[in-house]
C-alpha positions in Angstrom: 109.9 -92.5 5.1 112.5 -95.3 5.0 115.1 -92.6 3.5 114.3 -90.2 6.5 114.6 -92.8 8.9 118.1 -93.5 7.8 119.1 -90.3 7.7 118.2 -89.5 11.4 119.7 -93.0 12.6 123.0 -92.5 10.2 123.0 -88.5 11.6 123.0 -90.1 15.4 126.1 -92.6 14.9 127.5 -89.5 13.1 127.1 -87.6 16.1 128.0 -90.5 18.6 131.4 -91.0 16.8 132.3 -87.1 17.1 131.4 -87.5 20.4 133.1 -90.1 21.5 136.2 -89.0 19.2 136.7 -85.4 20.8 138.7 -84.9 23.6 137.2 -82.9 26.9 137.0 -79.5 27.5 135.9 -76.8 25.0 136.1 -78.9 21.9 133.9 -81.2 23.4 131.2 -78.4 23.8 131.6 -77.1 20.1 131.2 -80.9 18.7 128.4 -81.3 21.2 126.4 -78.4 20.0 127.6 -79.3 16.3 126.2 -82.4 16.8 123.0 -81.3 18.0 122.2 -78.9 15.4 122.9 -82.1 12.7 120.4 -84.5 14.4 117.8 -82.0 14.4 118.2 -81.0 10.9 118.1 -84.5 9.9 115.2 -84.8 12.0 113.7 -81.7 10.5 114.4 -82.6 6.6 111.1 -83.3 5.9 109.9 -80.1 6.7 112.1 -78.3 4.1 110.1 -80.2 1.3 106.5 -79.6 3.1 104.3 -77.8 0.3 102.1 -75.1 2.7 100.2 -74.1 0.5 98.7 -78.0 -0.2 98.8 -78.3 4.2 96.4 -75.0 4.3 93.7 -75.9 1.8 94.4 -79.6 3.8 93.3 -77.7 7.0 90.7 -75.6 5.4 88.8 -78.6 4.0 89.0 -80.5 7.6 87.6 -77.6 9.0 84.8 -77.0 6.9 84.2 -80.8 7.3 84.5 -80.7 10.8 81.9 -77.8 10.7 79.6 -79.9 8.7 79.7 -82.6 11.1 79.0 -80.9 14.1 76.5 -79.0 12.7 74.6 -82.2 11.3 75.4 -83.4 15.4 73.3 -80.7 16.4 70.5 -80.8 14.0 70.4 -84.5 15.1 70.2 -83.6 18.9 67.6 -81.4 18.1 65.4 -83.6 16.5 65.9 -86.0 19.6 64.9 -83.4 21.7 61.7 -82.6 19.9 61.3 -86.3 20.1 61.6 -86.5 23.5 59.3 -83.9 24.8 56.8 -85.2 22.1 56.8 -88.9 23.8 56.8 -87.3 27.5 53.9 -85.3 26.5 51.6 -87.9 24.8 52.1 -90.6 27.9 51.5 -87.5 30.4 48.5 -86.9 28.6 47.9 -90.8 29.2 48.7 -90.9 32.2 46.4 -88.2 33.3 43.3 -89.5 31.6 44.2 -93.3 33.3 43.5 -91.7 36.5 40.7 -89.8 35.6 39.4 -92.8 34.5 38.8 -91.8 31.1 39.9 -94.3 28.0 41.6 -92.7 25.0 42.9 -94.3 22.5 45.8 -92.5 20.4 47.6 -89.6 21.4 49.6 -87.7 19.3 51.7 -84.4 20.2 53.6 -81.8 18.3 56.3 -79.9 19.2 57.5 -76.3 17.9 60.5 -74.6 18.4 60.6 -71.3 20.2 62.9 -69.2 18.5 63.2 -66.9 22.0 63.3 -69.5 24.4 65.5 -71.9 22.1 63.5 -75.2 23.3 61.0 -77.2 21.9 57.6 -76.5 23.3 54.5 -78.5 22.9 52.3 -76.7 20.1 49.3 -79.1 19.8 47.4 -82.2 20.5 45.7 -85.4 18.8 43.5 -87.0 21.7 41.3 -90.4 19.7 38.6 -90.0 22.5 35.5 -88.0 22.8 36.0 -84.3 24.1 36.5 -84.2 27.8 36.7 -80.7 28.9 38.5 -81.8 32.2 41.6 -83.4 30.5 41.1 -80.5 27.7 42.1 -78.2 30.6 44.7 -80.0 31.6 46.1 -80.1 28.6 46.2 -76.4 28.3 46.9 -75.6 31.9 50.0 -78.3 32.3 51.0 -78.4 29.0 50.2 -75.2 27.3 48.6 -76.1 24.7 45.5 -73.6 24.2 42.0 -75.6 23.6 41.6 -74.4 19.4 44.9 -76.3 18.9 43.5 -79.4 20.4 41.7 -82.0 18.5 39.6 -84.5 19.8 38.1 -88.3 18.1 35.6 -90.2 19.0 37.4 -94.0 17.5 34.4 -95.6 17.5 
């Protein structure tokens, strides 16, 4: 780096000397251009030693990293979802047997992924209470979660 450095910095008094050396007119232009084309091959020298061939299988392992880490992003997002609609579920569920007036204890739901749809959708339910067939509808109708993949505990 340090070599480069001083070749580009040595390559611009170079060219600021000629410059300031060479009298107007057309000379001027051909020591301009002449100039010009030695800064940016100074510039440029440490492309003539780049090894390609190490820079592609450079790229090609970034990429498949790259891959990797996105698709270990997604697989995390996923799980959050299914998280998410699990937890929404199970306090709806709550929630709809607080107001009914009915006490359960535990509720516990699983989601599934629809392979069509591409979303997690609740598959079944874990109620620790004694069958109610009023929330059970609920349950089916709001949530869509059929009665035979209900189960229902009495705690106590």
């Amino acid at each position: 780096m340090k070599q480069w450095i001083v070749g580009v910095t040595a390559a611009s008094l170079l060219a600021a000397l000629a410059m300031g050396l060479s009298p107007r007119g057309r000379v001027r232009q051909v020591t301009r251009l002449a100039c010009g084309l030695m800064c940016a091959l100074a510039v440029a020298a440490p492309l003539a030693e780049l090894d390609i061939g190490s820079v592609a299988v450079g790229m090609a392992a970034y990429e498949a990293r790259a891959r990797q880490v996105v698709s270990q992003a997604e697989e995390e997002a996923k799980m959050l979802d299914r998280t998410y609609i699990e937890e929404r579920c199970q306090a709806y569920i709550s929630g709809k047997a607080a107001q009914a007036g009915k006490a359960v204890g535990a509720v516990r739901v699983t989601a599934r992924w629809d392979e069509e749809a591409l979303i997690w959708v609740p598959w079944s339910a874990s109620v620790e209470a004694p069958y109610d067939e009023a929330l059970a509808t609920v349950i089916e109708g709001e949530l869509g979660i059929p009665i035979q993949r209900q189960s229902w505990q009495d705690d106590g």
